[in-house]
VMD Tcl script that draws the C-alpha trace (Angstrom):
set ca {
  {46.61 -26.77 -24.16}
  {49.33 -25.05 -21.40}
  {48.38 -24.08 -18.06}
  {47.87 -20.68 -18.66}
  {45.91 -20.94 -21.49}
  {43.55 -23.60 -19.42}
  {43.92 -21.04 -16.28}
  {42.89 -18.00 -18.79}
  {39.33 -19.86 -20.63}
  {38.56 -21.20 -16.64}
  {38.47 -17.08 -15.72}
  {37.08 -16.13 -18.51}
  {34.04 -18.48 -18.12}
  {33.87 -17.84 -14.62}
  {33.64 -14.36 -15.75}
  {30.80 -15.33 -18.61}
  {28.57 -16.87 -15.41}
  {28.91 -14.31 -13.40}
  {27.89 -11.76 -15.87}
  {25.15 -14.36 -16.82}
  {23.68 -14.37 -13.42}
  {23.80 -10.77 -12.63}
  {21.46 -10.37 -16.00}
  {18.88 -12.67 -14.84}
  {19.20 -12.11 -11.16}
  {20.59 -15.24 -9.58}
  {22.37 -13.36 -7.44}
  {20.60 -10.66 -4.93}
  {21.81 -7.76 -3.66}
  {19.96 -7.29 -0.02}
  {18.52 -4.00 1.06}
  {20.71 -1.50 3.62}
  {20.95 -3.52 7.00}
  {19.04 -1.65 9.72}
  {20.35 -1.92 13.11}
  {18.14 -3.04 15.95}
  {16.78 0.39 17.83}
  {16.14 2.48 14.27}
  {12.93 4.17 14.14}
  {10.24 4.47 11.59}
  {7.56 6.92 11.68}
  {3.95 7.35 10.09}
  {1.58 10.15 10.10}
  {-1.88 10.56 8.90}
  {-2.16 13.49 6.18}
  {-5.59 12.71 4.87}
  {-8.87 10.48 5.66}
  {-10.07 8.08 3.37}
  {-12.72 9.59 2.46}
  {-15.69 7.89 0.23}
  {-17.94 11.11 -0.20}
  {-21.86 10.97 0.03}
  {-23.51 7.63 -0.25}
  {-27.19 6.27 0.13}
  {-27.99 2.62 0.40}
  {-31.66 1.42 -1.94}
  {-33.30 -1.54 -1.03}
  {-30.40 -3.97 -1.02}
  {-27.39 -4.20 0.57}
  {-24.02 -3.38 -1.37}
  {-20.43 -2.05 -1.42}
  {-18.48 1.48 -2.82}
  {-14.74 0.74 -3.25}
  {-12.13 3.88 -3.29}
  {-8.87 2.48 -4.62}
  {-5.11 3.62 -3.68}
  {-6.01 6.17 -6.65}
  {-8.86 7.46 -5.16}
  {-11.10 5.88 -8.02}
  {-14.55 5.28 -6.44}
  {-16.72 2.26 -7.73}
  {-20.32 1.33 -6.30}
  {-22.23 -1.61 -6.58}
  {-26.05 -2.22 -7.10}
  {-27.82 -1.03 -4.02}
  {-25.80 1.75 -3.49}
  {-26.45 5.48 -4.67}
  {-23.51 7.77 -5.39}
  {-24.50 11.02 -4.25}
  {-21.66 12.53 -5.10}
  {-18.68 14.09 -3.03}
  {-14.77 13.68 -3.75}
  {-13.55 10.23 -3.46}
  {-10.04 10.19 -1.78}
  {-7.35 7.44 -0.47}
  {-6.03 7.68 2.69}
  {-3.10 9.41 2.38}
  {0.66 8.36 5.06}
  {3.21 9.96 5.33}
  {6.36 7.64 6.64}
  {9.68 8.60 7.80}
  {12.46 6.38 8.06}
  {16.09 5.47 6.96}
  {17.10 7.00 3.63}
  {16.52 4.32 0.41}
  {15.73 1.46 2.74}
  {12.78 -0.48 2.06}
  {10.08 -0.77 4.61}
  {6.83 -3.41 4.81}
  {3.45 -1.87 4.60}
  {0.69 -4.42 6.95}
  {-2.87 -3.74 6.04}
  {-5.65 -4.14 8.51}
  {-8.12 -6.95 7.88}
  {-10.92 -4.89 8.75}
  {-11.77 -1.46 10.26}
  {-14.70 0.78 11.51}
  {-15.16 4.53 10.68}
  {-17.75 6.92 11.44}
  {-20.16 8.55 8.92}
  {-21.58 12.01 9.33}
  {-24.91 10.39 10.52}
  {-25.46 7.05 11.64}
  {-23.41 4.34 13.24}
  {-19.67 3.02 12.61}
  {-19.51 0.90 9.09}
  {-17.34 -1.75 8.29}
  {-14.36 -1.01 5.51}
  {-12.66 -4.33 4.45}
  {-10.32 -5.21 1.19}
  {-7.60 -2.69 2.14}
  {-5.19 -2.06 -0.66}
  {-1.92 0.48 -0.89}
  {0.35 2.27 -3.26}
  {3.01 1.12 -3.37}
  {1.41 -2.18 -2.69}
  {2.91 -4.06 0.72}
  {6.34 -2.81 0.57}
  {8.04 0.73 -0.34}
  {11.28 2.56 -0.38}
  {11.71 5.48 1.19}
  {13.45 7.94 -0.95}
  {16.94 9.76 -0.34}
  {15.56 12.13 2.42}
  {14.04 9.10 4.28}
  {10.57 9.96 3.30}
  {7.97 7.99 1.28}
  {3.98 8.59 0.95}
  {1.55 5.91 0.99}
  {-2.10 5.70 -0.03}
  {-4.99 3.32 1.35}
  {-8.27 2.73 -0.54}
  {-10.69 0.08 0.89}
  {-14.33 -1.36 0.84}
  {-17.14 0.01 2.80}
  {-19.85 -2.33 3.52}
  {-23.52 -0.75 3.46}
  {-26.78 -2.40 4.35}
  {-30.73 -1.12 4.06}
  {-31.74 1.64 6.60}
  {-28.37 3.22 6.85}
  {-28.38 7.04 6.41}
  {-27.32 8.99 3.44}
  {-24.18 10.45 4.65}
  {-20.94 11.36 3.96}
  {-18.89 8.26 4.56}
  {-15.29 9.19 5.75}
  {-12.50 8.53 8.56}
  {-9.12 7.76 9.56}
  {-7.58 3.83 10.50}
  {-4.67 2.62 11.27}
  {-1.63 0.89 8.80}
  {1.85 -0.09 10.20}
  {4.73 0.28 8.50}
  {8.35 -1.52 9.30}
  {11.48 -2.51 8.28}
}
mol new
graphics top color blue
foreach p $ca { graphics top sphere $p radius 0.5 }
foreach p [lrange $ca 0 end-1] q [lrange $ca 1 end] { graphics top cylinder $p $q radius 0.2 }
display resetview
């Protein structure tokens, strides 16, 4: 075989990896760069809000997801009400990706009664987001609210706080 024959199959596989790797991702392609100093912004548009509840004899849990789908478990009485996420809006660079932190825990404040624990935060998107080509994106929050005996029937609903970065 001559040189450039040898030099032409050695390109031409080279080419055939590359290709290879770019269709099952061996390479990465990193986000947009964000200089130090760039701000992000987040504003609360809606409460989560897990709409009238009563607690039986036992102690239990109601559960709106980041679709605003409400679940109770025994012990607790749905008394109806709209379930709803908590709703974010963040501002930031245009189609950059940002990190969404969760709080372990949080307390809100019912209609009646004392501040209840929410746990099991979850989002949509889920921990990370993009923010579209006007450098917004929306993000929604459902959680856990822990109820025990002797707790009022109320209307269980308020705000917390998520941070958001790059």
């Amino acid at each position: 075989m001559n040189r450039t024959a040898k030099n032409n199959r050695s390109a031409w596989i080279r080419g055939c990896f590359a290709t290879m790797a770019l269709l099952f991702g061996l390479f990465s392609f990193p986000a947009e760069t964000i200089p130090a100093g760039r701000s992000i912004g987040i504003s609360l548009l809606q409460n989560l809000d897990f709409g009238s509840l009563g607690v039986a004899t036992t102690s239990g849990t109601a559960t709106v997801d980041a679709n605003g789908i409400k679940t109770v478990s025994a012990g607790i009485l749905d008394l109806g009400g709209v379930a709803l996420p908590a709703v974010f809006q963040v501002t930031g660079e245009k189609n950059v990706v940002f990190t969404i932190t969760l709080p372990a825990s949080a307390t809100i404040n019912p209609t009646a009664g004392a501040g209840v624990l929410l746990t099991d935060f979850q989002s949509s998107p889920s921990l990370t987001g993009i923010f579209d080509n006007t450098g917004k994106a929306t993000v929604t929050v459902g959680a856990t609210i822990n109820l025990s005996p002797g707790m009022p029937e109320s209307t269980y609903s308020g705000p917390f706080d998520i941070q958001v970065s790059y």
